[in-house]
N, C-alpha and C positions, 0 to 999 in steps of 0.2 A: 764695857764688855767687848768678849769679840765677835763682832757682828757674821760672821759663820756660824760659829755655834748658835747664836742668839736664834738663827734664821730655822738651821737644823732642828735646835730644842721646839721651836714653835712647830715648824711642822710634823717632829713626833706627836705635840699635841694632840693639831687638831687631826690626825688619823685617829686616833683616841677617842675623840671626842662622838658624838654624835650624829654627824656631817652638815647637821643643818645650820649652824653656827659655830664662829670664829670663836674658840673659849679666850676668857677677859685677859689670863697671864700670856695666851700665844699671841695676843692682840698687841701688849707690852713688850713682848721680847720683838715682833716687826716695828715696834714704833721706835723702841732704841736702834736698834739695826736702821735702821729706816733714816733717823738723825745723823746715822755717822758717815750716810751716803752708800751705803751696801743697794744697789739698785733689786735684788730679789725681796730685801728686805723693804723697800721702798713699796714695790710691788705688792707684795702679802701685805701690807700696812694700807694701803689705797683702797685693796677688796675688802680689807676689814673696817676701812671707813665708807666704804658703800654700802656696806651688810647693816652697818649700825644708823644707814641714814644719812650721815654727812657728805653728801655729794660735792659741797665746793671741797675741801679739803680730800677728798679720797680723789678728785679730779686734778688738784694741784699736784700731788703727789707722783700718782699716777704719770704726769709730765715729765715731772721728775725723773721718774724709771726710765720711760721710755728717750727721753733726751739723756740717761746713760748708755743707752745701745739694749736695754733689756727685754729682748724681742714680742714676749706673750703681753710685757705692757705696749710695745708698738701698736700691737694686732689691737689691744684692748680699747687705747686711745682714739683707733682709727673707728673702731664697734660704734663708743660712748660718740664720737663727735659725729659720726653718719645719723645716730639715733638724734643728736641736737640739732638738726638739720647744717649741718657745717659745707661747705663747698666739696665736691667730688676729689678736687685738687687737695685741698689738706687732707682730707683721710684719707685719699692713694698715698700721699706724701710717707705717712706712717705703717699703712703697709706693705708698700715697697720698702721700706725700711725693715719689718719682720718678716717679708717673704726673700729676704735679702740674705736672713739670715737664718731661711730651712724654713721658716714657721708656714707651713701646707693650709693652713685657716687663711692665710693671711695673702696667700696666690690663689685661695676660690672665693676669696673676698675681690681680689682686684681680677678675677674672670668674669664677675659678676656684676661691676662697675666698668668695664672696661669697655669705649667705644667700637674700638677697630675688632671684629670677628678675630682676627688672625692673630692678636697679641692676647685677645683672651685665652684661644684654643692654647696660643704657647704656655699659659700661666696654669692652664687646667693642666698641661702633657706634664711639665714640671709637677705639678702636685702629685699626680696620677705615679711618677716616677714614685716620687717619695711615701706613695702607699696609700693615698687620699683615696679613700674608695667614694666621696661626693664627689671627689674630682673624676674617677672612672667610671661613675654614671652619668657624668654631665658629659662627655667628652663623646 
């Protein structure tokens, strides 16, 4: 198939759906999308392998996305391996990588890790630009 459409179709689903779970066929249209390397597709196939449980395979995945450049799995990689206790250095690694690329979660993630006063305030002003109103009350 073509893994846009696959990606589109799933997500008219699940607005469809109920919101509290991933329905079974938009769970199939991210896991082919997902095979053929489509990194949103990768991403929607990861959350839906966390929703159902599989944490190592929704965690490989998720890699996946985010080592294609797919920013909300950067942010999400860098979330999941802070919550496993992973070094400060890997999961800034991954959100400098989505705050690289606009994602505003992912610059009050790393104001919020961030040693130096002065490099956080910059990572809060940048969000704050971008409309972060956590970042405009942190700041």
């Amino acid at each position: 198939g073509w893994a846009d459409a696959q990606v589109e179709l799933a997500n008219l689903m699940c607005k469809e759906s109920d919101g509290c779970s991933i329905p079974a066929e938009a769970r199939l249209l991210y896991g082919q999308a997902a095979e053929q390397g489509h990194p949103a597709g990768q991403h929607f196939f990861a959350l839906a392998l966390f929703s159902a449980g599989d944490n190592t395979n929704g965690q490989r995945v998720l890699r996946q996305a985010a080592e294609h450049g797919w920013a909300d799995s950067q942010f999400e990689l860098g979330c999941r391996l802070q919550k496993d206790g992973a070094t400060a250095s890997e999961c800034a690694k991954w959100f400098e990588l989505a705050a690289a690329k606009g994602n505003v979660a992912a610059m009050n993630q790393l104001a919020a890790i961030e040693s130096d006063d002065g490099a956080a305030r910059d990572w809060l002003m940048e969000a704050a630009k971008r409309g972060s109103v956590e970042a405009m009350n942190s700041l």
